[in-house]
C-alpha positions in Angstrom: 9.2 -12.0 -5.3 11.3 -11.7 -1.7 10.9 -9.6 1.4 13.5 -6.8 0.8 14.5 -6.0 4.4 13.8 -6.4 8.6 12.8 -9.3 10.3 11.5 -11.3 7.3 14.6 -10.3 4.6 15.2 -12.4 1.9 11.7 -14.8 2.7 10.2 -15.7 -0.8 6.3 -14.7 -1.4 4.0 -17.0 -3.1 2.7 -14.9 -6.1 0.1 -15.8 -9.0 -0.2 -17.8 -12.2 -1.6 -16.1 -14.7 -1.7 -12.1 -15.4 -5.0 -11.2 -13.6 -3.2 -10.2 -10.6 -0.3 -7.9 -10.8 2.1 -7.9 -8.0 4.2 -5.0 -7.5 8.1 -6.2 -8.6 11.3 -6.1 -6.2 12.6 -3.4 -8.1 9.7 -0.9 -8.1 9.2 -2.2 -4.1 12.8 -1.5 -3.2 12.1 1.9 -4.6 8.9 2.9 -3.1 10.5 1.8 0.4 13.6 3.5 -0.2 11.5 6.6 -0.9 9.5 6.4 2.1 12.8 5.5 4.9 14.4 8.2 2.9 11.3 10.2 4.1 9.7 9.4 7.1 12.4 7.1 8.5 11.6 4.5 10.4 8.7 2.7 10.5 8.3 1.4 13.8 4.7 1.4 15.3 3.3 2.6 12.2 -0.4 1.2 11.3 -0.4 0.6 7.4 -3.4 -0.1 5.0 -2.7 -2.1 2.0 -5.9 -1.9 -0.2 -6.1 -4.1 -3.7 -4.0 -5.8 -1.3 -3.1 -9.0 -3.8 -0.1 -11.0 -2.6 0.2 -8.5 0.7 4.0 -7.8 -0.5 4.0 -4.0 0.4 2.2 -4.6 3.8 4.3 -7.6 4.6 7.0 -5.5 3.5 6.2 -2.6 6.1 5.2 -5.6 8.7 9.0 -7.0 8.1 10.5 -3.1 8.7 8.9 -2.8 11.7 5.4 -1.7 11.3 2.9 -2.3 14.6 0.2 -3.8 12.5 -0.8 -3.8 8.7 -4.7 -4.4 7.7 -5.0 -6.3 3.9 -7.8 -5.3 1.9 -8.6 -7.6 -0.9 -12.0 -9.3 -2.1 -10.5 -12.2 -4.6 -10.1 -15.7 -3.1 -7.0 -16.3 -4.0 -5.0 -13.8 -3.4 -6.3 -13.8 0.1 -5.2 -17.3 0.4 -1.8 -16.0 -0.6 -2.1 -13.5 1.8 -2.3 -16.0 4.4 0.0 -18.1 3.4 2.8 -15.2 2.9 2.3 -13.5 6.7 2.2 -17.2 8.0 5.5 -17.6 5.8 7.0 -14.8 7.4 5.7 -15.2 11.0 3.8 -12.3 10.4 0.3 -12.8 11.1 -0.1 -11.9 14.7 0.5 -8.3 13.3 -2.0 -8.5 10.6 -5.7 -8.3 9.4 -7.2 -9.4 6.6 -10.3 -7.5 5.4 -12.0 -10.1 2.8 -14.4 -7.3 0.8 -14.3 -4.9 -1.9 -12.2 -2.0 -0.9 -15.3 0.8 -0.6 -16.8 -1.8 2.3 -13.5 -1.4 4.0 -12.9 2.0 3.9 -16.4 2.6 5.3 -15.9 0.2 8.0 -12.6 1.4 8.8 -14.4 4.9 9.2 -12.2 7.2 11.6 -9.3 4.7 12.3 -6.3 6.1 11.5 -3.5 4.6 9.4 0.1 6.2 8.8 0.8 4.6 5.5 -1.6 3.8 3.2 -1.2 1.4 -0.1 -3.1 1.7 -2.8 -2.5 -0.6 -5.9 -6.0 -1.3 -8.1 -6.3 -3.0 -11.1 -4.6 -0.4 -14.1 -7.0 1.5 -16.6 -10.0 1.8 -14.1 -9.5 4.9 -12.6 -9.6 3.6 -9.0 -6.9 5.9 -7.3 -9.1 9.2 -7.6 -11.7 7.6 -6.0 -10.3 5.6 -3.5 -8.4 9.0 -2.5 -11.6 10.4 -2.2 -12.6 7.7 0.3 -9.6 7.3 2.3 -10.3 11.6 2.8 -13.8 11.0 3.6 -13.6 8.2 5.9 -10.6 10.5 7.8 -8.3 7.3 7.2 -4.9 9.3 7.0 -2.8 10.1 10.1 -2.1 14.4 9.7 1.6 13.1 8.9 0.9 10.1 7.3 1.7 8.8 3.8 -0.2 7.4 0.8 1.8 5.3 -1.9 -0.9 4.9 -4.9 -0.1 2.9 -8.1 -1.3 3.6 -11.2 -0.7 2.5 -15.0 0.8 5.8 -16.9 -2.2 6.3 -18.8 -4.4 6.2 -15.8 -5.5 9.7 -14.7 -4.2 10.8 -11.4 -4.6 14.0 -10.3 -2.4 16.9 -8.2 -5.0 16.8 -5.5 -8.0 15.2 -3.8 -9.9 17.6 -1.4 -6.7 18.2 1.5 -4.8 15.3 0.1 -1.5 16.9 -2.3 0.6 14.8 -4.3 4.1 15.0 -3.0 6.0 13.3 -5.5 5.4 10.9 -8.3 7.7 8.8 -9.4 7.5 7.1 -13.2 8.6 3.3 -14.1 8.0 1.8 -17.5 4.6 1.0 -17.5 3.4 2.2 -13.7 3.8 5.6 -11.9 3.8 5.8 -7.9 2.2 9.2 -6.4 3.0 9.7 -3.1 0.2 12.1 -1.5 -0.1 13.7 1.9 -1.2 16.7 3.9 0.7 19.7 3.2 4.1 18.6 2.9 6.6 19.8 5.8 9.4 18.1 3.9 10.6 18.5 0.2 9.9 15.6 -1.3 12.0 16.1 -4.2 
């Protein structure tokens, strides 16, 4: 696992042993991103959320492409050491906060802030995403232009739309779609 592009290109991320953690891959990564520049363009000064946060790959990501600041939601003790370990990697951490708690005791302290791109990535088969869109509504979380990038497993149910928030595209990979949501799209999304 590397840092695809910016200030941090190329950097290797610590990752996991084992398979209870699932880190997004380069490939799907490189996608997502290429989706989002294609998109939204840059993303200087954005503020990005990166919940289920694991390694912190997309936020680090996002950090490395310019993004002002990126907060790290993730309650499991190791991947918040490798959390650590990857921003300090990339000289990243000045940019970054790590929020050490389940995701709903985040979201509700993070009530009203308001966060251009959002990352969701859970664990597959739990049906997380519809309710952690729910949250992210409720708690006012999403910027009126900003973006939400959810991952889910292909069997995991993930509907067209979550109170305001619309799916904008979906894109499929061999065992995970990504759902893009906003606000009503002013761009086709394709």
């Amino acid at each position: 696992m590397r840092v695809i592009s910016g200030s941090a290109k190329g950097r290797i991320l610590a990752g996991f042993s084992g398979r209870d953690i699932r880190p997004t891959s380069d490939r799907i990564r490189e996608a997502i991103f290429s989706i989002l520049y294609s998109r939204l363009g840059s993303l200087a000064g954005k503020k990005v959320l990166d919940i289920f946060a694991g390694t912190g790959a997309m936020g680090i990501e996002a950090l490395s492409r310019g993004a002002a600041e990126a907060f790290f939601v993730e309650n499991n003790r190791q991947a918040i050491a490798l959390i650590r370990g990857n921003l300090a990697h990339c000289r990243l951490e000045s940019k970054a906060r790590i929020l050490a708690e389940e995701a709903a005791a985040a979201l509700f302290r993070l009530s009203g802030a308001r966060f251009d791109l959002v990352f969701i990535d859970p664990p597959y088969g739990k049906g997380l995403v519809p309710l952690v869109l729910t949250m992210i509504d409720g708690k006012k979380l999403l910027a009126e232009d900003g973006v939400i990038c959810a991952e889910a497993g292909k069997a995991d149910p993930v509907p067209e739309t979550v109170g305001p928030l619309i799916r904008l595209k979906m894109s499929p990979y061999t065992s995970t779609v990504i759902h893009f949501f906003g606000h009503a799209p002013e761009k086709d999304w394709g």
